[in-house]
VMD Tcl script that draws the C-alpha trace (Angstrom):
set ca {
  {31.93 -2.77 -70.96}
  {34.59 -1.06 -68.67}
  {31.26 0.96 -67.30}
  {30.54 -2.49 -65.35}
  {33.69 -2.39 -63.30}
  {32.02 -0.40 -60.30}
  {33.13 -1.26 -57.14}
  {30.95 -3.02 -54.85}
  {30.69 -0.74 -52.37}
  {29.89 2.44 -55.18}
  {27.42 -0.27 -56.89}
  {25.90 -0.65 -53.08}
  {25.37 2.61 -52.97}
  {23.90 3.89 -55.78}
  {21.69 0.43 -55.72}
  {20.45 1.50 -52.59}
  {19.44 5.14 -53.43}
  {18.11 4.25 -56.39}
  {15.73 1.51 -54.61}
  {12.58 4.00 -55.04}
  {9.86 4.66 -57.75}
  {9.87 7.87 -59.61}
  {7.23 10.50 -58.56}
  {5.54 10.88 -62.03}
  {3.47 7.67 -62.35}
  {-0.09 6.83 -63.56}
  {-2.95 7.80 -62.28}
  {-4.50 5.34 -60.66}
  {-0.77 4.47 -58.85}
  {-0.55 5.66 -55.21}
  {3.10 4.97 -53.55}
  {3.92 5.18 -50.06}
  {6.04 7.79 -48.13}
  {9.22 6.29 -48.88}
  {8.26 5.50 -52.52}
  {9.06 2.19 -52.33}
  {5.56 0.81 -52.68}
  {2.97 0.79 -55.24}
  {-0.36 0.47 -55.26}
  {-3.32 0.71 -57.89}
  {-6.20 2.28 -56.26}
  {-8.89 1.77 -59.02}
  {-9.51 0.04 -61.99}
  {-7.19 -2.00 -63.69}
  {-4.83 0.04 -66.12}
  {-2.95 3.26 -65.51}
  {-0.45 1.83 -63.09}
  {2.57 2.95 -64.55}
  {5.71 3.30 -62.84}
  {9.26 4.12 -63.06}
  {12.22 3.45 -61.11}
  {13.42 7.10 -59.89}
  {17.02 7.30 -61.23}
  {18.10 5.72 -64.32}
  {19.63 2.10 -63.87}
  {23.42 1.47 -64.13}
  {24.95 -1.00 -66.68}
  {24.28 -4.29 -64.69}
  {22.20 -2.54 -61.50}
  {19.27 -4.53 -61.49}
  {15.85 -2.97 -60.21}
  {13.54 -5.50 -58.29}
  {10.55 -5.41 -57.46}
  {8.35 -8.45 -55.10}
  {4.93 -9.06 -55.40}
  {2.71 -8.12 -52.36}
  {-0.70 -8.02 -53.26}
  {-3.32 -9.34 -56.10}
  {-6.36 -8.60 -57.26}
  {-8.80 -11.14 -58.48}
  {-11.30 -10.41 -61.92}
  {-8.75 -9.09 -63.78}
  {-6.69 -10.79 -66.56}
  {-3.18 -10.01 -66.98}
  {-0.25 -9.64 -64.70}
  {2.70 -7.43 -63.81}
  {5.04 -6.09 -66.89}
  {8.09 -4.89 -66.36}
  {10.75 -3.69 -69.14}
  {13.32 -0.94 -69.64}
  {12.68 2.73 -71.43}
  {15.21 5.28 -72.70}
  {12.48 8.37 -71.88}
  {12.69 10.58 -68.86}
  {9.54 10.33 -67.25}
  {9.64 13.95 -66.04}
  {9.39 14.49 -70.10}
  {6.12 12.88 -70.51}
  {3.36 14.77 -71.20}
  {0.45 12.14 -70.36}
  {1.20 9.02 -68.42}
  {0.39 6.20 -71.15}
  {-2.30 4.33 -69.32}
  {-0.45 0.59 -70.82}
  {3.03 0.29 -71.28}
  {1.70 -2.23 -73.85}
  {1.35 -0.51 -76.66}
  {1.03 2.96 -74.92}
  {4.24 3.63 -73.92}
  {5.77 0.86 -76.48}
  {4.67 2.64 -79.46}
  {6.45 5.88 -78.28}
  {9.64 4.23 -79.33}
  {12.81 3.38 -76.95}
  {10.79 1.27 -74.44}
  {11.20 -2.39 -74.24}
  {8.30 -4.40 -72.33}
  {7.20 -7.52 -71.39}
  {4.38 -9.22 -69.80}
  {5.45 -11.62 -66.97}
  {3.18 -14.84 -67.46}
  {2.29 -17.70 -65.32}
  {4.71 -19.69 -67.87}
  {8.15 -17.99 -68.12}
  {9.20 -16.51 -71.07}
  {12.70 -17.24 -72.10}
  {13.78 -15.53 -75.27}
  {16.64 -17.64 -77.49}
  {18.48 -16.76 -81.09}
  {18.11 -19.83 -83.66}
  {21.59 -22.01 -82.64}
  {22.18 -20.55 -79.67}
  {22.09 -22.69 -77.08}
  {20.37 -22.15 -73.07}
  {22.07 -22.13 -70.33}
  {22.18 -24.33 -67.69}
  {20.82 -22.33 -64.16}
  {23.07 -21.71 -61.73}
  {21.79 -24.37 -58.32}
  {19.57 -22.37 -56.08}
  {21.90 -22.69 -53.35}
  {24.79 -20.79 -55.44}
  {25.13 -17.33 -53.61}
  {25.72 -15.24 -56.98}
  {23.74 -15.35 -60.22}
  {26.17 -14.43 -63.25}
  {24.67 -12.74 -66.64}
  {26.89 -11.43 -68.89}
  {30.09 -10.14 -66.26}
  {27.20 -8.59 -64.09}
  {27.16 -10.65 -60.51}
  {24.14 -10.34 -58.28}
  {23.33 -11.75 -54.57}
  {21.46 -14.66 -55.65}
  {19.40 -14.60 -52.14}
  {17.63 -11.56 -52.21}
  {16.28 -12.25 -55.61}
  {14.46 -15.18 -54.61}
  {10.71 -15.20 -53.83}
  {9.90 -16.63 -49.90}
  {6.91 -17.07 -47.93}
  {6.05 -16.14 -45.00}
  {6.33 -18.62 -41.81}
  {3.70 -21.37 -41.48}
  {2.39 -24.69 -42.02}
  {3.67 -25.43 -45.46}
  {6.26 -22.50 -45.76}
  {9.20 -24.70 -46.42}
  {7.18 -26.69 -49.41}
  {6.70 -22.80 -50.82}
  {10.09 -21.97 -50.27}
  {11.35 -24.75 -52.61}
  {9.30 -24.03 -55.22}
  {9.78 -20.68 -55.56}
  {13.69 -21.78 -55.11}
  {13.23 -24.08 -57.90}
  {10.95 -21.69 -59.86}
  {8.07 -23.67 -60.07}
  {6.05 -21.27 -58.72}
  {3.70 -18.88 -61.35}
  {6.22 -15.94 -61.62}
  {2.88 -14.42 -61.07}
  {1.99 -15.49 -57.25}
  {2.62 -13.17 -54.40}
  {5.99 -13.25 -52.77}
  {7.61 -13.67 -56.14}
  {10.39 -11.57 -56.98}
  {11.08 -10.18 -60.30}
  {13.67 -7.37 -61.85}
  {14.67 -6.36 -64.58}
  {18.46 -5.13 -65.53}
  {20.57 -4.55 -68.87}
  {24.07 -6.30 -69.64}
  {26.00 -3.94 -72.03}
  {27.55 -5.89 -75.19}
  {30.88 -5.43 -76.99}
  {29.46 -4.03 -79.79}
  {27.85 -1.32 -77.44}
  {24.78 -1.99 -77.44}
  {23.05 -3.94 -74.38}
  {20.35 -6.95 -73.57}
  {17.94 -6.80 -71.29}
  {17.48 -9.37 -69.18}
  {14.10 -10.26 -67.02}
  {14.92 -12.27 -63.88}
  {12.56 -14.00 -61.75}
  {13.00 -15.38 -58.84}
  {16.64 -15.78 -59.02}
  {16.78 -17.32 -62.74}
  {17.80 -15.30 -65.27}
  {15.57 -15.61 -68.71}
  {17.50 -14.81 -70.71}
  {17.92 -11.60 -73.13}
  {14.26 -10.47 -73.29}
  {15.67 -7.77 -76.09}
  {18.67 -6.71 -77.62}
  {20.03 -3.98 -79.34}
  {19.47 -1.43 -76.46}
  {21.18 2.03 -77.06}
  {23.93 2.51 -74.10}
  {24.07 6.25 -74.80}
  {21.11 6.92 -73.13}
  {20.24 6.50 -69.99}
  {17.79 3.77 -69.31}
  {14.87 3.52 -66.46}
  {13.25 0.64 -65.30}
  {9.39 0.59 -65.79}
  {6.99 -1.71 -63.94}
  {3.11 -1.63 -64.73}
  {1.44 -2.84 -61.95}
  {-1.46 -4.18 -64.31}
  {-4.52 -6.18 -63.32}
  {-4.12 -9.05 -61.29}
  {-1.43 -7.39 -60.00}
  {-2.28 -5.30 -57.39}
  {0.56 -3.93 -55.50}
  {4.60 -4.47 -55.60}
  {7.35 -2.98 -53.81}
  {10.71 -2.57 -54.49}
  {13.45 -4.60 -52.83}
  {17.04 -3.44 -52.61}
  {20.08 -5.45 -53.83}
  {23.18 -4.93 -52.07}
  {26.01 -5.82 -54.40}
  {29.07 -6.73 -52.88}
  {30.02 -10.39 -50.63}
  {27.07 -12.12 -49.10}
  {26.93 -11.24 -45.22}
  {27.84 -13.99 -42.97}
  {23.94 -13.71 -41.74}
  {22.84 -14.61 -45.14}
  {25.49 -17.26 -45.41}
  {24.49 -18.98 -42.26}
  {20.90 -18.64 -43.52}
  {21.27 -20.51 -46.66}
  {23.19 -23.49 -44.57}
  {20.68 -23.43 -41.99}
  {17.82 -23.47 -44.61}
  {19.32 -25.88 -46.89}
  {19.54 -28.49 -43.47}
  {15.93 -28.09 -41.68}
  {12.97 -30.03 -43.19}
  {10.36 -27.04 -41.47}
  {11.38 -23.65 -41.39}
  {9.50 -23.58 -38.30}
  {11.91 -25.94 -36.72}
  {14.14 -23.26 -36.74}
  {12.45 -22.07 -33.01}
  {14.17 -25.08 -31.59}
  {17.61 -24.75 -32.55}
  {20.47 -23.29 -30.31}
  {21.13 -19.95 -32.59}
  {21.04 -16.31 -31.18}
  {17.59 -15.23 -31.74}
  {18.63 -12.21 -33.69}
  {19.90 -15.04 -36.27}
  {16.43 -17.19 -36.00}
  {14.00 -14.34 -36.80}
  {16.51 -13.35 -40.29}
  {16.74 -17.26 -40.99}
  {12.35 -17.05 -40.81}
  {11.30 -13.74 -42.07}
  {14.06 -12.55 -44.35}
}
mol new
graphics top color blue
foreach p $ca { graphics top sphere $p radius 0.5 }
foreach p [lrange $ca 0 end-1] q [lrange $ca 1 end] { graphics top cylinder $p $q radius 0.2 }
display resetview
């Protein structure tokens, strides 16, 4: 537990350099020159990927959506493995069973429904309101806004932007957001949580060895067609981002946005990102 007392600014950093997918992949993967997106060329299996360093206790690794491919069933699945993947031989062409069945790898399809895992009497926890700027699990405490799914500008951006706020949204659509972390336990072991679009769902496992180090793993699997990962910069939300969620939480259009008196640095961050 004392391993999750980094400072923000050490978290920051390491969150940051870490924000980039392994080289060793499947086959049909093909990542751009900063590694931060991935693609799957052909087919619709052997789309394997890794995150490139091994996550932190609490460091979550987050991924968004960008494109989709229709014919396929299935959708993105994302989980946690204790194996290097400079060790593997063969890139398993599945994580599920492939690279399940090789022990030490926890996976788990993300569905159109959510999936939220609970122990018989324990009870679920409220979420935290969208507009809170820090989602807790565990003593881990992330920037709530960059984990949350938004559209792009246009007609009925603002109706999108609520539901993905309120996570009505499939977890599945493009735009969404979805990482993947693990919260160590006083008993040293640690759960791993799946969160989506800013709600947490839970401990998808538990029981996950601390003593090794653990990487992410995201299978960009048929629907899916390509994600990229999105940084998350622990620490105090900037004042941009803080005037962003009052300025978003006030406007009925995001579009309306053009006409107020702001700096126009501040209206193209309150549109785009």
């Amino acid at each position: 537990q004392g391993q999750l007392k980094i400072a923000p600014a050490a978290m920051a950093a390491r969150c940051r350099l870490a924000a980039r997918f392994h080289h060793v992949h499947g086959a049909n993967i093909r990542l751009d020159a900063s590694h931060t997106q991935a693609t799957r060329v052909e087919s619709f299996a052997n789309g394997l990927c890794f995150s490139r360093e091994p996550l932190a206790p609490g460091q979550i690794f987050l991924v968004e959506i960008e494109e989709k491919e229709l014919g396929w069933c299935g959708h993105l699945r994302v989980g946690l493995t204790a194996h290097d993947p400079q060790s593997l031989e063969v890139v398993p062409e599945y994580s599920l069973p492939d690279l399940v069945n090789l022990g030490d790898t926890w996976v788990f399809a993300i569905t159109r429904n959510h999936n939220r895992v609970v122990v018989e009497g324990e009870e679920v926890q409220a979420r935290g309101h969208p507009w809170e700027p820090f989602l807790l699990i565990e003593r881990v405490r992330i920037p709530r806004d960059t984990l949350v799914g938004r559209s792009r500008p246009g007609l009925y951006s603002h109706l999108l932007d609520d539901l993905y706020k309120m996570n009505v949204l499939p977890a599945t659509a493009r735009r969404s957001r979805i990482g993947v972390l693990y919260a160590p336990r006083p008993d040293g072991t640690a759960d791993m949580h799946i969160v989506i679009n800013g709600e947490d769902m839970g401990p998808s496992a538990r029981g996950l060895p601390t003593t090794r180090p653990l990487y992410a793993v995201i299978d960009v699997f048929a629907s899916t067609k390509s994600v990229r990962v999105i940084p998350v910069d622990y620490g105090f939300p900037s004042l941009q981002t803080l005037c962003r969620l009052v300025i978003q939480k006030h406007i009925v259009h995001r579009l309306a946005i053009d006409g107020l008196d702001l700096p126009p640095l501040l209206k193209s961050f309150c549109q785009h990102e």
